[in-house]
C-alpha positions as CSV (number, residue, x, y, z in Angstrom):
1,X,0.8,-5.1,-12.0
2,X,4.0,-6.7,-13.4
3,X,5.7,-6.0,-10.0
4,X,2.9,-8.3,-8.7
5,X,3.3,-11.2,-10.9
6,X,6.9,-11.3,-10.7
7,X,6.7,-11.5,-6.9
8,X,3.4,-14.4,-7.1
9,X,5.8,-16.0,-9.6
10,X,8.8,-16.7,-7.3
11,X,6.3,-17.6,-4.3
12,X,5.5,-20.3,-5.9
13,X,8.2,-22.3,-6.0
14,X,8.5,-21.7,-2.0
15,X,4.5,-22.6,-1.5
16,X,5.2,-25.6,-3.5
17,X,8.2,-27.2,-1.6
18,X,7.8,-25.8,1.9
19,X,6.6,-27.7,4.5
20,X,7.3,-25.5,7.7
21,X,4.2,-23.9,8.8
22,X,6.0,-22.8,12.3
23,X,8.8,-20.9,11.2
24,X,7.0,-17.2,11.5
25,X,7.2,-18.4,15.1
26,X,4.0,-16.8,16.5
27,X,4.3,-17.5,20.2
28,X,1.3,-16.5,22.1
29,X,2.2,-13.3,24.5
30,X,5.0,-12.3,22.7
31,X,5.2,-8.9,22.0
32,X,7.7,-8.3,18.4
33,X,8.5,-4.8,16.8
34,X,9.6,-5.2,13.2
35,X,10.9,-2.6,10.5
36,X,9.6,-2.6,6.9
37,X,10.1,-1.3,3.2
38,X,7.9,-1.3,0.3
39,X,7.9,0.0,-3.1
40,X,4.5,0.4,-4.7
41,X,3.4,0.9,-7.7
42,X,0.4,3.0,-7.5
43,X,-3.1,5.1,-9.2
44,X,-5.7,6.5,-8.3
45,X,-9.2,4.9,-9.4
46,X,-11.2,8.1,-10.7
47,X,-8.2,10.3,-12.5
48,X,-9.3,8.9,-15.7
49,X,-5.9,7.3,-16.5
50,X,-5.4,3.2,-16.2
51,X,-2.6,1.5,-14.8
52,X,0.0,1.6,-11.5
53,X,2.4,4.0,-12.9
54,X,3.0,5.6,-9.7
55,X,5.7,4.6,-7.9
56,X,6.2,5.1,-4.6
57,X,7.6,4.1,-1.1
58,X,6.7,2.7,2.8
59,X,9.0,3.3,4.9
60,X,7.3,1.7,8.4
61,X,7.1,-0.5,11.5
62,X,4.7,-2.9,12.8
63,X,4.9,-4.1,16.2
64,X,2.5,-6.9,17.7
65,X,1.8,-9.7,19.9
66,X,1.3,-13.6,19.2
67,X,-2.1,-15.0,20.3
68,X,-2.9,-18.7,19.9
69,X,-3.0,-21.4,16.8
70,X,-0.8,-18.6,15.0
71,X,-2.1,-15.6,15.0
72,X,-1.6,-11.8,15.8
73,X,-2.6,-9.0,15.9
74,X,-0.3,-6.2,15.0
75,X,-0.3,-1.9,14.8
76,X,1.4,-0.3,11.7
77,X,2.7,3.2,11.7
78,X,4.4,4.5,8.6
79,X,5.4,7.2,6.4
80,X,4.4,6.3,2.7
81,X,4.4,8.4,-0.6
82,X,1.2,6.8,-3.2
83,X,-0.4,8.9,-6.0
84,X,-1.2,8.7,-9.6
85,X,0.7,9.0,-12.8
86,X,0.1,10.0,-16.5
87,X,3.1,10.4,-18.4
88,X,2.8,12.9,-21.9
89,X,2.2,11.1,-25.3
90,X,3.4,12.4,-27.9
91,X,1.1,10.3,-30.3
92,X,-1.8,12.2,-27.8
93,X,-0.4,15.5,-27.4
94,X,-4.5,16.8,-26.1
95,X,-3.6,14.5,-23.6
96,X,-2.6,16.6,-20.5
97,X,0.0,14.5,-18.4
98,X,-0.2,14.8,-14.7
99,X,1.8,13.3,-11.5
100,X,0.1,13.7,-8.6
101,X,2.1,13.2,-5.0
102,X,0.4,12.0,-2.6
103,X,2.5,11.7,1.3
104,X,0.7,10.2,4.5
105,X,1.4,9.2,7.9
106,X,0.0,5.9,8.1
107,X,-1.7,3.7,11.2
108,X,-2.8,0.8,10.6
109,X,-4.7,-1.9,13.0
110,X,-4.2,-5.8,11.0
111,X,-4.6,-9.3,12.2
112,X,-2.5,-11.7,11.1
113,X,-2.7,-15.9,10.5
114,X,0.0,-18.6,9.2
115,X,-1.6,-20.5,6.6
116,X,0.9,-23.0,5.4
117,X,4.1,-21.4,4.2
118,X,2.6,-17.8,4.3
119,X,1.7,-15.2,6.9
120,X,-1.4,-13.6,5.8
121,X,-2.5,-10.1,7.0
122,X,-5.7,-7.8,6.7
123,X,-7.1,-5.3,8.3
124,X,-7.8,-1.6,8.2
125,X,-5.2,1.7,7.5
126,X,-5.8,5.3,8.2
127,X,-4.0,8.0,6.9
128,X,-3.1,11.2,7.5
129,X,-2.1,14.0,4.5
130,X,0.8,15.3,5.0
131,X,1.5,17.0,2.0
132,X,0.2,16.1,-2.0
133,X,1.2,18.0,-5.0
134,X,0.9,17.9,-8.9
135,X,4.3,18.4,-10.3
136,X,3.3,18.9,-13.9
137,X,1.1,21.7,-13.4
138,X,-2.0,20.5,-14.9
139,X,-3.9,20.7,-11.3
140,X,-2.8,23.6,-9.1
141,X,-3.5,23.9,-5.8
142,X,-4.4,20.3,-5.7
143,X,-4.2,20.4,-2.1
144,X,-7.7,22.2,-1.8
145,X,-9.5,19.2,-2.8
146,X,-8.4,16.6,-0.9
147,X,-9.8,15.1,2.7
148,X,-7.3,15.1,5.6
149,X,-7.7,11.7,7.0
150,X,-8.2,8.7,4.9
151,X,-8.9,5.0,5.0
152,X,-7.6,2.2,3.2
153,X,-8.4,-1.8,3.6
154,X,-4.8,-3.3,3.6
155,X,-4.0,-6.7,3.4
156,X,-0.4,-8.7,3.4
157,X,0.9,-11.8,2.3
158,X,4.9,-12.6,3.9
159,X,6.8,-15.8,3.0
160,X,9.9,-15.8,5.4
161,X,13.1,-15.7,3.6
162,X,15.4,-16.6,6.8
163,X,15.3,-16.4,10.7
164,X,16.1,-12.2,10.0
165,X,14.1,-11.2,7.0
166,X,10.4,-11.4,5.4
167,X,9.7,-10.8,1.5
168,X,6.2,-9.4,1.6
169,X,3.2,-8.0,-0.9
170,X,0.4,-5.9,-0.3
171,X,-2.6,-4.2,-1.6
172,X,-4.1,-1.7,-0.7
173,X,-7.6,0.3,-1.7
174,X,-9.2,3.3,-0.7
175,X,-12.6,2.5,1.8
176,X,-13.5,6.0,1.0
177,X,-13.0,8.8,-1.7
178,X,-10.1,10.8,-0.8
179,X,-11.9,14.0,-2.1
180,X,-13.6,16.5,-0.1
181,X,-17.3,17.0,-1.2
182,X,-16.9,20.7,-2.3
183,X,-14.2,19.9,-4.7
184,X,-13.6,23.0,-7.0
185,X,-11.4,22.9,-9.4
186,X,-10.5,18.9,-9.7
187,X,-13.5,17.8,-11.2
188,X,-11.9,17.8,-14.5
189,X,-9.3,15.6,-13.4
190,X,-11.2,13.1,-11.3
191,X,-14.8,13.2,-13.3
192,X,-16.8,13.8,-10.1
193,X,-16.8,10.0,-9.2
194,X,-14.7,10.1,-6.5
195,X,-10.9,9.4,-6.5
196,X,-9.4,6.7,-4.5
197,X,-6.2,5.0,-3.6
198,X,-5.3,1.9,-5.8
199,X,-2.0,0.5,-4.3
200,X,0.7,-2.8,-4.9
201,X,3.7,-3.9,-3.5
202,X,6.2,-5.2,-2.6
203,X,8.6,-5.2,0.8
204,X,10.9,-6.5,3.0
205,X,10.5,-6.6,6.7
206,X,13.1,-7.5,9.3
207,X,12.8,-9.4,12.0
208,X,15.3,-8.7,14.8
């Protein structure tokens, strides 16, 4: 959450004084391909802990085309690494601590609008599990319990830095629980309520 503030913090400033609402340069029938990293800070809603203590990564590209009055509509593909964190306390040593890894390939279908200074995005993300893990040991064979295929609602929000580069934050949340519905031994963990992706973050995307 912090990582958020800071970053709605120094966007102000630019919201505030700005006053080119062309720049992102949207031209209808143009095709653009664009490279992108993020680092999130990440949990997952249901693994009875609080707070984005994850941290992770998105390494991606979006590629697109312009359509009229500034807008697009763009297709995502990505590798990105989210999860959930509890680190041990020693004032609550009962307290098991956990990190669960969590890696995906990513596809994601957004449409995009300029609205003032910022390029807004939303739209939909599926993912694929390539691998998760619990490094701590508290849930082995973690892998057993959780779906395949995934799907996140994923929006954006890019303020354009210069004619090359885009400073960018996202959030993203889970559209459906990333367990399977025999879950067997990560009940204990998640509660039974589900467990779903809870992501922030923040990126930088080039524009060539």
């Amino acid at each position: 959450m912090k990582i958020v503030c800071l970053f709605a913090i120094a966007l102000l400033p630019c919201g505030l004084f700005s006053q080119n609402s062309e720049k992102f340069n949207l031209e209808k029938g143009k095709f653009y391909a664009q490279p992108e990293i993020y680092v999130l800070a990440a949990q997952i809603d249901g693994d009875q802990a609080s707070g984005y203590s994850k941290m992770g990564y998105q390494l991606g590209v979006s590629t697109g085309i312009g359509l009229s009055n500034n807008q697009s509509f763009s297709v995502l593909m990505a590798l990105s690494e989210k999860g959930s964190r509890r680190s041990f306390n020693p004032d609550e040593p009962t307290i098991n601590a956990f990190h669960i890894r969590y890696t995906s390939l990513d596809l994601g279908l957004l449409y995009g609008k300029v609205v003032n200074t910022f390029y807004l995005q939303a739209g939909v993300r599926g993912t694929y599990l390539l691998g998760i893990s619990e490094t701590e040991g508290y849930v082995p064979q973690i892998e057993q319990d959780y779906q395949k295929i995934g799907f996140l609602i994923d929006t954006r929000a890019h303020y354009e830095l210069s004619d090359h580069y885009w400073l960018s934050a996202t959030f993203q949340y889970s559209l459906l629980s990333l367990l399977n519905s025999n879950v067997s031994q990560v009940n204990y963990l998640m509660g039974g309520g589900g467990a779903f992706h809870n992501v922030l973050g923040v990126g930088l995307i080039w524009k060539p």
